[in-house]
VEXDREN-2710 file (C-alpha; in Angstrom, 1 decimal):
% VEXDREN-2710
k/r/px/py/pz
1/UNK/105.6/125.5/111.5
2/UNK/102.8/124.0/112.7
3/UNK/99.5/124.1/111.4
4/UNK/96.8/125.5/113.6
5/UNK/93.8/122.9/114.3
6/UNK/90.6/124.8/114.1
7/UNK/87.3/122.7/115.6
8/UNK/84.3/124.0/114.1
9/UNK/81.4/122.2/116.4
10/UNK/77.6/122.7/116.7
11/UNK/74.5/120.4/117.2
12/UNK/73.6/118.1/113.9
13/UNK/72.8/120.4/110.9
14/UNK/74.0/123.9/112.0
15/UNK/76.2/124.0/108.8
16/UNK/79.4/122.7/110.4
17/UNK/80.9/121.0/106.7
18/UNK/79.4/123.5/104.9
19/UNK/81.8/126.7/106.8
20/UNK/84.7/123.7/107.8
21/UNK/85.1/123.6/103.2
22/UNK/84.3/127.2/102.9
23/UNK/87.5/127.9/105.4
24/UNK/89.3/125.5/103.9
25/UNK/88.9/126.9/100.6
26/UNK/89.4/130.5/101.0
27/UNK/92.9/129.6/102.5
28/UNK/93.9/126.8/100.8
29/UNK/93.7/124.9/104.1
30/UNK/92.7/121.1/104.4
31/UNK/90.0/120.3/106.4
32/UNK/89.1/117.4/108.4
33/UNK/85.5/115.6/107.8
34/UNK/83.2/114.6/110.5
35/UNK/84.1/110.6/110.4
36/UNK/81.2/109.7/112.1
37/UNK/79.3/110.3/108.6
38/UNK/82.2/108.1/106.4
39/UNK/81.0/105.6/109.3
40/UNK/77.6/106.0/108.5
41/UNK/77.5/105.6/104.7
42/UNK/80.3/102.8/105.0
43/UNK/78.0/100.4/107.4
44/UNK/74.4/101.8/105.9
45/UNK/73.7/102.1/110.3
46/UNK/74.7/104.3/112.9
47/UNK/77.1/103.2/115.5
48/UNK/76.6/101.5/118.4
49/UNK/77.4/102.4/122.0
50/UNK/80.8/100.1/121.9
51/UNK/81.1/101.9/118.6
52/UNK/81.8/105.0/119.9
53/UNK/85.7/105.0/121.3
54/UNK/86.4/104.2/117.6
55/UNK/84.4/107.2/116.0
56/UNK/86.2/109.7/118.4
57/UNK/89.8/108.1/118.1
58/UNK/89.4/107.9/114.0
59/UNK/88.3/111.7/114.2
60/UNK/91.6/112.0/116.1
61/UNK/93.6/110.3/113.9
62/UNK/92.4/112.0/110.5
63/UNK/92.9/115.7/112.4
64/UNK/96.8/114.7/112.8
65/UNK/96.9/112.8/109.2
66/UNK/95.8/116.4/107.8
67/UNK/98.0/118.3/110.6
68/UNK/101.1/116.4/109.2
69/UNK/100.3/116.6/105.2
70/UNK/99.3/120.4/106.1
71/UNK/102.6/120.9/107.7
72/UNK/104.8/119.7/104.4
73/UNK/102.8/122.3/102.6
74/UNK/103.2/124.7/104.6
75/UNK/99.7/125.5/105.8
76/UNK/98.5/127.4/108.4
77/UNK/95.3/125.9/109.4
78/UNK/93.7/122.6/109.7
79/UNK/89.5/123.3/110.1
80/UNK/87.8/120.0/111.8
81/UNK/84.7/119.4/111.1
82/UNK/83.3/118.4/114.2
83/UNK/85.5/117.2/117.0
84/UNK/86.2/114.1/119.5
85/UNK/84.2/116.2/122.1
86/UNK/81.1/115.8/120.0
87/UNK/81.4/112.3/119.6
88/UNK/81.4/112.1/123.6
89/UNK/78.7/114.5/123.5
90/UNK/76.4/112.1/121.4
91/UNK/77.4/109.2/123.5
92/UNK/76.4/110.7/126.5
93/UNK/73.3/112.1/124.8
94/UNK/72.1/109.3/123.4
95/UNK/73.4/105.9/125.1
96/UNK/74.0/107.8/128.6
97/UNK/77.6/107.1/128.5
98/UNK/80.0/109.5/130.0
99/UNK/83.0/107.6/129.3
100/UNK/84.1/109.3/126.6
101/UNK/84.6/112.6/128.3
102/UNK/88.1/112.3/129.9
103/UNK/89.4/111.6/126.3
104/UNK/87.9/113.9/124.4
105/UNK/88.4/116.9/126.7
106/UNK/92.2/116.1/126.8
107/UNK/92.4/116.4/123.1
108/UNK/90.3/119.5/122.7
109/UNK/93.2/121.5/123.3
110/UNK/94.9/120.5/120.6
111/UNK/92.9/123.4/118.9
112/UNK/93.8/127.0/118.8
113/UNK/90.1/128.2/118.6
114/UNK/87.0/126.5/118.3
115/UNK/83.7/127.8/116.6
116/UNK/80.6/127.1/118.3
117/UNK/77.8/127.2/115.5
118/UNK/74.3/128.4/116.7
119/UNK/71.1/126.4/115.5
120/UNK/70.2/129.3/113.7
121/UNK/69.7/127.5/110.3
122/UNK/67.2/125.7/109.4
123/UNK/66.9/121.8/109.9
124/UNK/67.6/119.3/107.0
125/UNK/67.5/115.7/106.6
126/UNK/70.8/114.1/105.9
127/UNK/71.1/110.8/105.5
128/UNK/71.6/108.3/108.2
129/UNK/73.1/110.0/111.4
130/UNK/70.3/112.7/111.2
131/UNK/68.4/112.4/115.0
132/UNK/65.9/115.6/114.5
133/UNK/65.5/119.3/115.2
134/UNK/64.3/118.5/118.4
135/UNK/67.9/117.4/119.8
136/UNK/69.5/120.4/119.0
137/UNK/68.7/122.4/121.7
138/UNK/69.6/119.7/124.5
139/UNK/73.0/119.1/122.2
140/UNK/73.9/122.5/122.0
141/UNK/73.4/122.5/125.8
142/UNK/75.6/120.2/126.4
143/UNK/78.4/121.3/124.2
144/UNK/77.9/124.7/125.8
145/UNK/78.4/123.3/129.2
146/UNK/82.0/120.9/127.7
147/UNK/83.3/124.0/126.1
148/UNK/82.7/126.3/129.5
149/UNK/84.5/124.1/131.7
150/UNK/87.2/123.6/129.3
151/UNK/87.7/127.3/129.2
152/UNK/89.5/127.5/125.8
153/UNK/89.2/130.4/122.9
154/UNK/86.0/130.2/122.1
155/UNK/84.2/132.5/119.4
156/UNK/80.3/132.0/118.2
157/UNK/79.2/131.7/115.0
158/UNK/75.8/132.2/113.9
159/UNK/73.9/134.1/110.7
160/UNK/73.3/132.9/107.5
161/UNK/76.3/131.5/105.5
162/UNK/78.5/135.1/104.5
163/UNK/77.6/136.0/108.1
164/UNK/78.8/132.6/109.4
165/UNK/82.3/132.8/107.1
166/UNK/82.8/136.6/108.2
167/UNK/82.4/135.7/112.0
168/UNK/85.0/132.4/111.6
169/UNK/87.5/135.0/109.4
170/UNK/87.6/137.5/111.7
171/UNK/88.3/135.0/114.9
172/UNK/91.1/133.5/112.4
173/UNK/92.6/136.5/111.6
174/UNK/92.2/137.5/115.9
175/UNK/94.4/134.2/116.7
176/UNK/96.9/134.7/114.1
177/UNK/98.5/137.9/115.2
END
């Protein structure tokens, strides 16, 4: 069996780690961290425009390290948080490169489902790759328009943290029967 790859995406601080460990936990799934924050904390900086290729294809690359370990144990799920799209998303957003799209779109469906977290919650410093409240909207716009044209299950999440893990339960439970 393989495991199921579950992308869990949003704008910056729309609780993506936060429901990616609750997931995890409640099924004794691994997930996948957002490696643009190991990044961050490794290098005290955020990454540069040429930076960027290697933040999507390291996100890549820990999502079918976890698929593989998940498989020998004989899990169902893998939750990402975050995915390559994102990364393509910011790169585009922020350094107006559209480069990484062709990439990242490709391996989007390697998920079963992705969750699309609203900006519901409120805003919250965090550390280095933290660009403000005010880019969420634009961001979420963005990913709205990715995920559209890429026409794969979709389900949106959004509610305060029990509402959030119901909403992502229920989709689960939806693809798995």
């Amino acid at each position: 069996m393989i495991p199921k790859l579950i992308c869990i995406i949003g704008a910056e601080c729309t609780g993506k780690t936060t429901l990616a460990s609750a997931l995890a936990a409640h099924f004794d799934c691994p997930w996948v961290p957002e490696h643009l924050r190991d990044f961050c904390v490794t290098h005290a900086r955020t990454p540069t425009r040429h930076e960027q290729l290697s933040i999507l294809e390291a996100q890549h690359a820990g999502e079918l390290t976890a698929q593989r370990n998940a498989a020998q144990q004989g899990k169902p799920f893998v939750f990402c948080d975050t995915a390559p799209l994102l990364t393509a998303i910011y790169s585009d957003f922020i350094f107006a490169d559209k480069s990484l799209y062709g990439r990242a779109r490709a391996l989007h469906s390697n998920y079963v489902l992705t969750l699309l977290l609203a900006n519901d919650i409120a805003w919250q410093a965090d550390g280095l790759q933290r660009d403000g409240a005010q880019v969420r909207a634009p961001v979420t716009q963005l990913i709205e328009r990715e995920l559209a044209a890429l026409a794969l299950p979709l389900t949106r999440v959004a509610g305060l943290a029990e509402d959030r893990l119901a909403a992502a339960m229920a989709a689960l439970k939806a693809i798995d029967h």
